[in-house]
PDB file of N, CA, C, O and CB in Angstrom:
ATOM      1  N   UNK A   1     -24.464   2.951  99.167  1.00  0.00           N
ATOM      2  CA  UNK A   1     -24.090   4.094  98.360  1.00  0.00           C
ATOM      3  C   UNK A   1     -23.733   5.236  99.306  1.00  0.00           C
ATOM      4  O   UNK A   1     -24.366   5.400 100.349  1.00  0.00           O
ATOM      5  CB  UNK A   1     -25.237   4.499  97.377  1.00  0.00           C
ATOM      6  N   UNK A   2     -22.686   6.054  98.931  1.00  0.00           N
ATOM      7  CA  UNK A   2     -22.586   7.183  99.505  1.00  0.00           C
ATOM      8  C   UNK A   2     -22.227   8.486  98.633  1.00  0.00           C
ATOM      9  O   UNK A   2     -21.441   8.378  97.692  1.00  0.00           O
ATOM     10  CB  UNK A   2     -21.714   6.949 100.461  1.00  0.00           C
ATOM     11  N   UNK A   3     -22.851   9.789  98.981  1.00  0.00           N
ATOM     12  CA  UNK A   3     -22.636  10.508  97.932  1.00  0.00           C
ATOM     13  C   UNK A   3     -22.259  11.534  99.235  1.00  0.00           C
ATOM     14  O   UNK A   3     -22.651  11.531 100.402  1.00  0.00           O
ATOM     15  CB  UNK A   3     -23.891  10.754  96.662  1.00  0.00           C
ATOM     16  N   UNK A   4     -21.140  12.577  98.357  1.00  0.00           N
ATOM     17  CA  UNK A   4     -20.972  13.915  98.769  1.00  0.00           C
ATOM     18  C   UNK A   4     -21.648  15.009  98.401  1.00  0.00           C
ATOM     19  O   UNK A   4     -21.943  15.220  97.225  1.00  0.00           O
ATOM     20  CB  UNK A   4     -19.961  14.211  98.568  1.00  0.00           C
ATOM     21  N   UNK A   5     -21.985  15.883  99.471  1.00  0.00           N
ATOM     22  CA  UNK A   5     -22.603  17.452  99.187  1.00  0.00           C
ATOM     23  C   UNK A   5     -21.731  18.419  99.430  1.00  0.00           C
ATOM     24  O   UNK A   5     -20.991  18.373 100.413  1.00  0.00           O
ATOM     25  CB  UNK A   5     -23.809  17.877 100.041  1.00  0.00           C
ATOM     26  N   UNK A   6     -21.721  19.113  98.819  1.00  0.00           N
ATOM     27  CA  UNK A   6     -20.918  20.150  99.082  1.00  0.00           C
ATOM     28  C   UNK A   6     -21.866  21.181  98.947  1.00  0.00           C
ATOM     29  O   UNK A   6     -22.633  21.145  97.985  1.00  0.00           O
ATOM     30  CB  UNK A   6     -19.710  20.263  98.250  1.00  0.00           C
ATOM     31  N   UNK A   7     -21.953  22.475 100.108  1.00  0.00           N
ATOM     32  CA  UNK A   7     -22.742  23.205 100.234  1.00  0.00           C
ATOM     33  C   UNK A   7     -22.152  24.563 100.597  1.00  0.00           C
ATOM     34  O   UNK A   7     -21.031  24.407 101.082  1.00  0.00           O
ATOM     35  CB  UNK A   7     -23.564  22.676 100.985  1.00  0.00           C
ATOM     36  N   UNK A   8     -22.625  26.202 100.510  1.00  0.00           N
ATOM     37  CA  UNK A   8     -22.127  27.425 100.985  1.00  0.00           C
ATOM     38  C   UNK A   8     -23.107  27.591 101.402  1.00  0.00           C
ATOM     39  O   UNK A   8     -24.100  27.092 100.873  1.00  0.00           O
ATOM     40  CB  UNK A   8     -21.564  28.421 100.282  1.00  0.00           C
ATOM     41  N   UNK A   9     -23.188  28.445 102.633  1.00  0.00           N
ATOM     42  CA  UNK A   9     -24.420  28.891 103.769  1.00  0.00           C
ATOM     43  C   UNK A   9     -23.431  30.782 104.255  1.00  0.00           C
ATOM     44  O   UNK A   9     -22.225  31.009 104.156  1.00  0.00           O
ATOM     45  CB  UNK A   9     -24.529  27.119 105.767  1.00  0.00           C
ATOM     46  N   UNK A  10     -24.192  31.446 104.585  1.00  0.00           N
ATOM     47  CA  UNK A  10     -23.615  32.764 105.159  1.00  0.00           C
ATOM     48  C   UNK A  10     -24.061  32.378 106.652  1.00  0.00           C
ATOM     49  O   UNK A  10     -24.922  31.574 107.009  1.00  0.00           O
ATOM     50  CB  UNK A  10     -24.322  34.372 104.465  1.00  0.00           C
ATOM     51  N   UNK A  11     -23.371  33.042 107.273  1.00  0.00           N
ATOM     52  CA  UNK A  11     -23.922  33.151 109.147  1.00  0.00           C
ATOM     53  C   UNK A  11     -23.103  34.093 109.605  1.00  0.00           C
ATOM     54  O   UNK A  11     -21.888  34.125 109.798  1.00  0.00           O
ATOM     55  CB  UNK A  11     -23.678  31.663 110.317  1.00  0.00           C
ATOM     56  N   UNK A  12     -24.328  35.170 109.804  1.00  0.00           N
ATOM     57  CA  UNK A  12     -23.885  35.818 110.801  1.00  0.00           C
ATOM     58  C   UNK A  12     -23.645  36.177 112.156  1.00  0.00           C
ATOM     59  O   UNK A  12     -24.597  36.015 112.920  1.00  0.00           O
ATOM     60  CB  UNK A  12     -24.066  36.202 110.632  1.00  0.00           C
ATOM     61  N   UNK A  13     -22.711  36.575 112.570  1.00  0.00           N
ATOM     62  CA  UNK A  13     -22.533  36.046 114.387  1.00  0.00           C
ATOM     63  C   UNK A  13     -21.558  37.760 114.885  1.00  0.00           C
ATOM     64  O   UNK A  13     -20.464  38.174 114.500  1.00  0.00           O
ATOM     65  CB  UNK A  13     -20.992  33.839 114.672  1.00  0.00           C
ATOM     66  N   UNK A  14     -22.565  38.358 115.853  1.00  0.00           N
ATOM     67  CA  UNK A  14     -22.495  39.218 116.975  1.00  0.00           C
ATOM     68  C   UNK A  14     -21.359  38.856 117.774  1.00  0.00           C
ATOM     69  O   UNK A  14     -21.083  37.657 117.810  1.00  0.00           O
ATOM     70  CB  UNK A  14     -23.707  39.193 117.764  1.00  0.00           C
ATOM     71  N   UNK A  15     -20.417  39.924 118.632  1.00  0.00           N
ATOM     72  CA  UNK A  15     -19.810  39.579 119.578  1.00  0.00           C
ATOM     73  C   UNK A  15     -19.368  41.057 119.767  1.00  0.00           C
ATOM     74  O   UNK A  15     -19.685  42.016 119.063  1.00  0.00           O
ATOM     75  CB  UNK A  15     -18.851  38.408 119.401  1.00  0.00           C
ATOM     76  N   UNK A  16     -18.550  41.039 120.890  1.00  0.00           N
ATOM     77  CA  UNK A  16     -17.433  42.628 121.309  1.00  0.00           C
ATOM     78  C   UNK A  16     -16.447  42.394 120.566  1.00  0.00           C
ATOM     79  O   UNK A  16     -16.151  43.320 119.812  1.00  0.00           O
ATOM     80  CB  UNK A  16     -16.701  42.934 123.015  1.00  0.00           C
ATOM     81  N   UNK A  17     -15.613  41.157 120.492  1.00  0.00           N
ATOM     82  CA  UNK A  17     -14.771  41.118 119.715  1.00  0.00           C
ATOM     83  C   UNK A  17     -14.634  40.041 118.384  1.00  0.00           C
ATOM     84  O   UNK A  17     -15.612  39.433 117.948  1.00  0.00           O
ATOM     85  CB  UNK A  17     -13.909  41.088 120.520  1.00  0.00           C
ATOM     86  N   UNK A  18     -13.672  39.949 117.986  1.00  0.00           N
ATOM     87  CA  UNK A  18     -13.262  38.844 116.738  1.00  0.00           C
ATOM     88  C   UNK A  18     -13.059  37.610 117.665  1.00  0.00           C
ATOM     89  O   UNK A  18     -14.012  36.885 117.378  1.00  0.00           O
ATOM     90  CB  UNK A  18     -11.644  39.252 115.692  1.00  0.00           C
ATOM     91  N   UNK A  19     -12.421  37.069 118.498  1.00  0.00           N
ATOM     92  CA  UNK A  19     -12.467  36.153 119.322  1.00  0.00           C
ATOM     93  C   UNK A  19     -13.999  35.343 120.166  1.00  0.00           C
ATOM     94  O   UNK A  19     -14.306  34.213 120.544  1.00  0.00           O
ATOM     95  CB  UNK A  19     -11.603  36.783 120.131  1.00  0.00           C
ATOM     96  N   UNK A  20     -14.671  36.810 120.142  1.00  0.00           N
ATOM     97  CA  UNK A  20     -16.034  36.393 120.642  1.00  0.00           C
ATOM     98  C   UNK A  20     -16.873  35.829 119.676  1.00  0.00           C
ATOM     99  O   UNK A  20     -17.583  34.828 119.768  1.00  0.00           O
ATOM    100  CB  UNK A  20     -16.755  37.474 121.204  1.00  0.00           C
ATOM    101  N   UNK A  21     -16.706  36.587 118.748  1.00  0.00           N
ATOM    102  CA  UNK A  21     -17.132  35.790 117.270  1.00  0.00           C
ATOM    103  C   UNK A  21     -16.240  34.432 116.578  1.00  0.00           C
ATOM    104  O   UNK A  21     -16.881  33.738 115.789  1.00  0.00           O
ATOM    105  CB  UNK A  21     -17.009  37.011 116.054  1.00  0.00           C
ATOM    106  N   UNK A  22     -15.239  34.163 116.768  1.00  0.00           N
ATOM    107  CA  UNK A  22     -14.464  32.912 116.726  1.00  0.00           C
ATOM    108  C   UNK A  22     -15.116  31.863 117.959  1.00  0.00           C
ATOM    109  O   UNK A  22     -15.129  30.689 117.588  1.00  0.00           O
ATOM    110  CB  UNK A  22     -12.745  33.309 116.985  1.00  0.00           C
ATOM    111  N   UNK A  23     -15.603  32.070 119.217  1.00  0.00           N
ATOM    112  CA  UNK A  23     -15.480  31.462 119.970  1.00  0.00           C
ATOM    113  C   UNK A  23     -17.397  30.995 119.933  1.00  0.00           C
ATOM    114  O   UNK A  23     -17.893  30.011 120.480  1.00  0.00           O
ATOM    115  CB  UNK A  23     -14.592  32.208 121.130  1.00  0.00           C
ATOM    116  N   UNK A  24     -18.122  32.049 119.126  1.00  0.00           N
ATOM    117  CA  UNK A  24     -19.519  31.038 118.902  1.00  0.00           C
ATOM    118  C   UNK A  24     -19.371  29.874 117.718  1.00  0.00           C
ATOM    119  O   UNK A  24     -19.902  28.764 117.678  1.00  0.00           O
ATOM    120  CB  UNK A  24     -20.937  32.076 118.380  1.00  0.00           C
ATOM    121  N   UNK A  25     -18.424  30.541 116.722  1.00  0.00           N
ATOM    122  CA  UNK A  25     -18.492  29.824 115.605  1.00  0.00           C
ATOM    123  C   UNK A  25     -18.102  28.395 115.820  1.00  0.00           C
ATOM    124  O   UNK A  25     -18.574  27.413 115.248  1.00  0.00           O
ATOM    125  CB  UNK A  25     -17.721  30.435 114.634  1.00  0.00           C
ATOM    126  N   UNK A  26     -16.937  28.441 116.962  1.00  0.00           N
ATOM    127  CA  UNK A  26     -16.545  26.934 117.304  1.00  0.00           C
ATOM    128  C   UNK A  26     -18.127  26.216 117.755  1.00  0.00           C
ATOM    129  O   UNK A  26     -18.569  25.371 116.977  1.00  0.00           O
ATOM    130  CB  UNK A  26     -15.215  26.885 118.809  1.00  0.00           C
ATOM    131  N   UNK A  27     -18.820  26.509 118.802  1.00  0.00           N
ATOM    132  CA  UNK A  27     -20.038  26.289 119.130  1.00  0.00           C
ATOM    133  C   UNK A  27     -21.231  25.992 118.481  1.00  0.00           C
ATOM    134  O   UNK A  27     -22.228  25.406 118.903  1.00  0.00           O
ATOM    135  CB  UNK A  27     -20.225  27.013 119.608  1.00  0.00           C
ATOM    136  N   UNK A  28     -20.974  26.508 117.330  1.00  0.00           N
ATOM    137  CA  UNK A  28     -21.905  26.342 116.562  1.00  0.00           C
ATOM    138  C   UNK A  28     -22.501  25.032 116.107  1.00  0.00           C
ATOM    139  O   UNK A  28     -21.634  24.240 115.735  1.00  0.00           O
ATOM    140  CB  UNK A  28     -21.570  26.936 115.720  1.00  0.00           C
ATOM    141  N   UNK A  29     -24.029  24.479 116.016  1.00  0.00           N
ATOM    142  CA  UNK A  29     -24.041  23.328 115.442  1.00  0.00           C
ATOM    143  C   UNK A  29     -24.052  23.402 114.431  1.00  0.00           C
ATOM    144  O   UNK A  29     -24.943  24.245 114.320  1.00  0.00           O
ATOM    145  CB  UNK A  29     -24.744  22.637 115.672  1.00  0.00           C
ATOM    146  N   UNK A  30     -23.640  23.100 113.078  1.00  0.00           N
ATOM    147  CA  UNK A  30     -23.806  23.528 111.885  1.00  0.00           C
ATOM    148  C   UNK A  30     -24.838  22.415 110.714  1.00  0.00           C
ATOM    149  O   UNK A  30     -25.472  22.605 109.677  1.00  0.00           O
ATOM    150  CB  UNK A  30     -22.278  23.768 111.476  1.00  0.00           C
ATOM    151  N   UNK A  31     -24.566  21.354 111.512  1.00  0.00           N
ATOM    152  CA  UNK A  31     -25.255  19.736 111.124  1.00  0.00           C
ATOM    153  C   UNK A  31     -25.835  18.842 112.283  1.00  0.00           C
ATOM    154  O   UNK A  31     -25.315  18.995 113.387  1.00  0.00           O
ATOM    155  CB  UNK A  31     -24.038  18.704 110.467  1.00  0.00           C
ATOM    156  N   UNK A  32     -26.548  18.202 112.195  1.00  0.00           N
ATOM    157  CA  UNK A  32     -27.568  17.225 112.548  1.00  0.00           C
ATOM    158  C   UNK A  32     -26.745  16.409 113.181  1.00  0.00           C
ATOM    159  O   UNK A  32     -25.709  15.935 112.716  1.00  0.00           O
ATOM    160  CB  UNK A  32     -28.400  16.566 111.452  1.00  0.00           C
ATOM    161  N   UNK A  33     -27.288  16.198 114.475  1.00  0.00           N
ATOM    162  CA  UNK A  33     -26.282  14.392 115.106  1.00  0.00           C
ATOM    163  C   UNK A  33     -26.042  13.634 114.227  1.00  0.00           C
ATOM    164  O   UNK A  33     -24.877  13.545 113.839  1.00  0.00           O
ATOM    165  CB  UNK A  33     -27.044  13.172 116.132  1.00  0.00           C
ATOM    166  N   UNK A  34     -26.960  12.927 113.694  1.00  0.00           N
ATOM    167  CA  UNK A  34     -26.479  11.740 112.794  1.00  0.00           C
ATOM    168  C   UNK A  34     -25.833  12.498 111.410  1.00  0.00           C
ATOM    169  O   UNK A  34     -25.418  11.642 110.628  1.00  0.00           O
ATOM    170  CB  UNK A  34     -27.910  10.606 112.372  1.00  0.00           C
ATOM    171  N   UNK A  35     -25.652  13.844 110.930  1.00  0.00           N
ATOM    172  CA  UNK A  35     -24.580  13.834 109.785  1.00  0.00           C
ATOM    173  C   UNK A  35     -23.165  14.027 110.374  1.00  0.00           C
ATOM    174  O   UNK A  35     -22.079  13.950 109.801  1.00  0.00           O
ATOM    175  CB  UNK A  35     -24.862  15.037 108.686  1.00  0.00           C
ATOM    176  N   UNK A  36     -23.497  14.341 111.865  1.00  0.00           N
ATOM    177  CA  UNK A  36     -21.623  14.502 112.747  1.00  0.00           C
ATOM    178  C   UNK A  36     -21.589  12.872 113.157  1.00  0.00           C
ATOM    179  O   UNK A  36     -20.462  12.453 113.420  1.00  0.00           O
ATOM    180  CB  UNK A  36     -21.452  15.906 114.810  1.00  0.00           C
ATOM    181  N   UNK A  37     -22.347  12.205 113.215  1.00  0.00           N
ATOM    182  CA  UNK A  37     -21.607  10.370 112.926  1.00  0.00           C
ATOM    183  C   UNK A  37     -21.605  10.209 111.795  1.00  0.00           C
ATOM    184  O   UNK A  37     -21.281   9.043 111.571  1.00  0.00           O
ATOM    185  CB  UNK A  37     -22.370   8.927 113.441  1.00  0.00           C
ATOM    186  N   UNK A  38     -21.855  10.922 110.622  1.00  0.00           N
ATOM    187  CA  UNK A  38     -21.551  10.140 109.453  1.00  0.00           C
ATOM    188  C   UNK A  38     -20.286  10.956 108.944  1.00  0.00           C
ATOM    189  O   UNK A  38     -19.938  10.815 107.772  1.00  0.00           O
ATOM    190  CB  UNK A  38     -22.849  10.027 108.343  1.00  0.00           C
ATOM    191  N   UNK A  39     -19.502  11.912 109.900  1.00  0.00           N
ATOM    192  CA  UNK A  39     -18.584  12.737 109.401  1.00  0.00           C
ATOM    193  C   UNK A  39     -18.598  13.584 108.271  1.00  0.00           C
ATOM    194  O   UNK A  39     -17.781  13.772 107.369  1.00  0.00           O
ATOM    195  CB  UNK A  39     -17.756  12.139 109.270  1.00  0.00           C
ATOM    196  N   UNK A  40     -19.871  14.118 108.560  1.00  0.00           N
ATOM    197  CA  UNK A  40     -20.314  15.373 107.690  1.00  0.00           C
ATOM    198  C   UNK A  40     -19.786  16.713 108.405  1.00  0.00           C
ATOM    199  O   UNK A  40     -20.026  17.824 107.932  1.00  0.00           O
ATOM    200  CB  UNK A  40     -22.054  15.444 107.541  1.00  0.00           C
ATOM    201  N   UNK A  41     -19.183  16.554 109.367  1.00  0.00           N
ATOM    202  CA  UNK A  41     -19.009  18.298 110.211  1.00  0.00           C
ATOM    203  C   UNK A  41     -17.515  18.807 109.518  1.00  0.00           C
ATOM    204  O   UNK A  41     -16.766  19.530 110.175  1.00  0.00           O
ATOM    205  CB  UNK A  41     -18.763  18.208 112.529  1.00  0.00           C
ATOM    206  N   UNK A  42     -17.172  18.375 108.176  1.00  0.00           N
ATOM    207  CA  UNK A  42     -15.839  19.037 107.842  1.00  0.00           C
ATOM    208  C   UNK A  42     -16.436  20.189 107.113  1.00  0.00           C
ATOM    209  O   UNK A  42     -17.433  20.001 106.415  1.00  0.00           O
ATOM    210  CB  UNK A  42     -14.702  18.107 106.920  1.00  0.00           C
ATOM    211  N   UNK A  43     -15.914  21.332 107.221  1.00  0.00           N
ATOM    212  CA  UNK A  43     -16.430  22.623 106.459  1.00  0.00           C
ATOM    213  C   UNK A  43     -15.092  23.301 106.214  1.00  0.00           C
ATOM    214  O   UNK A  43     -14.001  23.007 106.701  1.00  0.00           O
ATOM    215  CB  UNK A  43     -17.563  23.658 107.369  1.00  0.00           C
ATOM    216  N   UNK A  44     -15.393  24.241 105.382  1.00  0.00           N
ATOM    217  CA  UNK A  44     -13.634  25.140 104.648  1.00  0.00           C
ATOM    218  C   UNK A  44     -14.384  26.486 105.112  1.00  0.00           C
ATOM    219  O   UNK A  44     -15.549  26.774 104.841  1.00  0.00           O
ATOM    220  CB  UNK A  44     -13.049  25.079 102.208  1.00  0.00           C
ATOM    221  N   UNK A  45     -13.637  27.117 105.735  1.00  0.00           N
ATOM    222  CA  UNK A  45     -14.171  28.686 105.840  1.00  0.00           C
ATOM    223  C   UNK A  45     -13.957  29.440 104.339  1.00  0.00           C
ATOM    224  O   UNK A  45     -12.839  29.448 103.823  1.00  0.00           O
ATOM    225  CB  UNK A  45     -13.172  29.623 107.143  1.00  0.00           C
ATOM    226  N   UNK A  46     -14.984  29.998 103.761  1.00  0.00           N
ATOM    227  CA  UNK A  46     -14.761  30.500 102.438  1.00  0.00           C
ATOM    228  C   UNK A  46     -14.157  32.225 102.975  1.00  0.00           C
ATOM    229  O   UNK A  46     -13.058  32.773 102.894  1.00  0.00           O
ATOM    230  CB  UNK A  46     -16.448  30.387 101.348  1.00  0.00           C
ATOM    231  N   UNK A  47     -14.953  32.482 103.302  1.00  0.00           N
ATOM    232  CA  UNK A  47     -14.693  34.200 103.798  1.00  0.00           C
ATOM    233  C   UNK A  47     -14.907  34.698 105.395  1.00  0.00           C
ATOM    234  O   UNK A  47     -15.820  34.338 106.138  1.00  0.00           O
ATOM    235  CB  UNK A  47     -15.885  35.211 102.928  1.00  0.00           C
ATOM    236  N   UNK A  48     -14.159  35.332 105.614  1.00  0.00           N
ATOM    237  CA  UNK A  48     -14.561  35.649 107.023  1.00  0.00           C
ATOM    238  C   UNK A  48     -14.726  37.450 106.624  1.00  0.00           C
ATOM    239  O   UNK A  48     -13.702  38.113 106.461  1.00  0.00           O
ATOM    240  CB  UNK A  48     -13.149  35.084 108.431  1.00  0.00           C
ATOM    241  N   UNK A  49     -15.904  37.993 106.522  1.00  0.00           N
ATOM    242  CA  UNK A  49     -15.563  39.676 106.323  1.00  0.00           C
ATOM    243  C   UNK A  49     -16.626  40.401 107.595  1.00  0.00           C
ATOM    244  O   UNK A  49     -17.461  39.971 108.390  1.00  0.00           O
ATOM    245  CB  UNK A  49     -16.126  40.370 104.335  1.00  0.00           C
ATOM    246  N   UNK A  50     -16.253  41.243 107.373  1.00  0.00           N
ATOM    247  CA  UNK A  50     -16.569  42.556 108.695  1.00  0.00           C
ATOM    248  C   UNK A  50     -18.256  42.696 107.952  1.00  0.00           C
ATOM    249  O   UNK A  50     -18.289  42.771 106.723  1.00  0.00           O
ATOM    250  CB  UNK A  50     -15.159  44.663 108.583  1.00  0.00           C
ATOM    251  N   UNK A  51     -19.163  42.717 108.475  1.00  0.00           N
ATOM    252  CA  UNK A  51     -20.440  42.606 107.686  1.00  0.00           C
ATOM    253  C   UNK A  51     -20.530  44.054 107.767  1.00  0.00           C
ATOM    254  O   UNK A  51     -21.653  44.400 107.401  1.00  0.00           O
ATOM    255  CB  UNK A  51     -21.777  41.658 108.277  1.00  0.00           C
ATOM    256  N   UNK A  52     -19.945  44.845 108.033  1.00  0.00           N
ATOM    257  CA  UNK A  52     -20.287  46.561 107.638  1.00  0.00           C
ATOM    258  C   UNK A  52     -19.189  47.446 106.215  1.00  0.00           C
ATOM    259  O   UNK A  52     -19.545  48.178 105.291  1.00  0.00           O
ATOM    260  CB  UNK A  52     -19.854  47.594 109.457  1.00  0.00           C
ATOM    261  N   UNK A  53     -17.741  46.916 106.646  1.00  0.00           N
ATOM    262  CA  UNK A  53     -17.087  47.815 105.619  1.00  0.00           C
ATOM    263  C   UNK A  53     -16.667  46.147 104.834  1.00  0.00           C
ATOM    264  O   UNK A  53     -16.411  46.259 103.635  1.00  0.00           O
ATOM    265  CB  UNK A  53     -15.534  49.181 106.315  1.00  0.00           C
ATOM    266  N   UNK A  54     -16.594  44.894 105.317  1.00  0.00           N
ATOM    267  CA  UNK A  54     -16.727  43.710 103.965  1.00  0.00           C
ATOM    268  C   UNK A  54     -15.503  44.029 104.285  1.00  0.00           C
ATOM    269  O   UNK A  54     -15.208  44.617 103.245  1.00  0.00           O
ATOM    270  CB  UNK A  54     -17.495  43.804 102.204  1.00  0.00           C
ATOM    271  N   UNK A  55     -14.181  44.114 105.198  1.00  0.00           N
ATOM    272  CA  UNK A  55     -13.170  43.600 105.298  1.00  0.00           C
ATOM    273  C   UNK A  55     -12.813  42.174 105.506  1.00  0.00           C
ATOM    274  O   UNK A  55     -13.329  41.373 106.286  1.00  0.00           O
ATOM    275  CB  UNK A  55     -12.810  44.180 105.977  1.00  0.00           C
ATOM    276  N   UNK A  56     -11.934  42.018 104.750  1.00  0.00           N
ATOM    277  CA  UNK A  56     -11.347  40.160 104.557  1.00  0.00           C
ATOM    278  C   UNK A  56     -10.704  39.978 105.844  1.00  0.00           C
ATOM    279  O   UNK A  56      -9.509  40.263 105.929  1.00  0.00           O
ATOM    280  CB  UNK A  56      -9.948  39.714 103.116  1.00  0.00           C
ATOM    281  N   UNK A  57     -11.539  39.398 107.198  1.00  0.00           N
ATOM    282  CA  UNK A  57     -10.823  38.972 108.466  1.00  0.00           C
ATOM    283  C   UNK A  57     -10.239  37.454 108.612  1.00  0.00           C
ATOM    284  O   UNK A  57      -9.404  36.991 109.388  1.00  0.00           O
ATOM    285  CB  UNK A  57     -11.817  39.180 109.596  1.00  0.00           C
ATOM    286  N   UNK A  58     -10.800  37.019 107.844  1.00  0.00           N
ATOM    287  CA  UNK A  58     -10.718  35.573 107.494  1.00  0.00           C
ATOM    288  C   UNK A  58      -8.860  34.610 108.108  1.00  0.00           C
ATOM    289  O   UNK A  58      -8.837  33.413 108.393  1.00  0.00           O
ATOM    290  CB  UNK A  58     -10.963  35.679 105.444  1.00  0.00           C
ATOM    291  N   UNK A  59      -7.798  35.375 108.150  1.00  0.00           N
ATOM    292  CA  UNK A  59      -6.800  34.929 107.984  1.00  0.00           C
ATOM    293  C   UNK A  59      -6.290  35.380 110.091  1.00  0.00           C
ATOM    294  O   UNK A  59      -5.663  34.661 110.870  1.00  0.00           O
ATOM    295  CB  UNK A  59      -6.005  35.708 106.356  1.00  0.00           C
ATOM    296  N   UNK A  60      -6.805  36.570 110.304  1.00  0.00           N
ATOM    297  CA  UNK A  60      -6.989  36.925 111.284  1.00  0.00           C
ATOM    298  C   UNK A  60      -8.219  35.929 112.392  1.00  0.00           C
ATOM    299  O   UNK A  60      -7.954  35.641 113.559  1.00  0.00           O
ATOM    300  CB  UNK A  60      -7.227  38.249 110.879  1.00  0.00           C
ATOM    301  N   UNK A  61      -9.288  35.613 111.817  1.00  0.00           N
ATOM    302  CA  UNK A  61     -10.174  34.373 112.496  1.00  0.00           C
ATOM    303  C   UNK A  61      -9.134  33.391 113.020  1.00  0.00           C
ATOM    304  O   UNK A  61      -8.743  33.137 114.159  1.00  0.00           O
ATOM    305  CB  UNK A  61     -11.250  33.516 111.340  1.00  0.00           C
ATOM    306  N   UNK A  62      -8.793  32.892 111.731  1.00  0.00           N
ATOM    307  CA  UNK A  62      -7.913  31.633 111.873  1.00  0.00           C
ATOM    308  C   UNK A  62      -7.102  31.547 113.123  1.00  0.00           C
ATOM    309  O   UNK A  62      -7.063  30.652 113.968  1.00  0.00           O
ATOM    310  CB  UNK A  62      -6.941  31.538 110.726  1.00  0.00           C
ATOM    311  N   UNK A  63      -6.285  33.001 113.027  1.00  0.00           N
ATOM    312  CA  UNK A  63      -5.531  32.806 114.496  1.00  0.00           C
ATOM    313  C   UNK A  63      -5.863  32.767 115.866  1.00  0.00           C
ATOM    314  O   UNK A  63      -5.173  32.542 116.859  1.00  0.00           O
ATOM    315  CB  UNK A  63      -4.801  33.602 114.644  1.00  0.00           C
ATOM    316  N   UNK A  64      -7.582  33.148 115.657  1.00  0.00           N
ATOM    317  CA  UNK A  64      -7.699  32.916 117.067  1.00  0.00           C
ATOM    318  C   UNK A  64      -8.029  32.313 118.325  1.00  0.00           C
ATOM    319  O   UNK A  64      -7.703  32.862 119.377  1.00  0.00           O
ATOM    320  CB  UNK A  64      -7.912  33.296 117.191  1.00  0.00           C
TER     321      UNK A  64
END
């Protein structure tokens, strides 16, 4: 049997810049060894916002 989860989590992540913060998020472990062999590490970025004024950076992440 195999079943899908689909899950939303917030994380917040420090840096000097948007790149520095792009460049932990790549780093990040987000799942367990054995759910990255069972090809559980696909995730959709829902929002990327500025955690002070909640600006939508999200499209700006992407590029970097």
């Amino acid at each position: 049997m195999e079943v899908r989860i689909t899950f939303r989590s917030e994380v917040f992540i420090k840096g000097e810049t948007l790149a520095d913060c792009a460049k932990q998020w790549e780093q990040m472990e987000l799942f367990s060894d054995e759910a990255n062999q069972h090809e559980a590490c696909q995730i959709e970025l829902v929002s990327v916002e500025d955690a002070e004024t909640y600006k939508d950076m999200l499209s700006e992440f992407n590029k970097v």
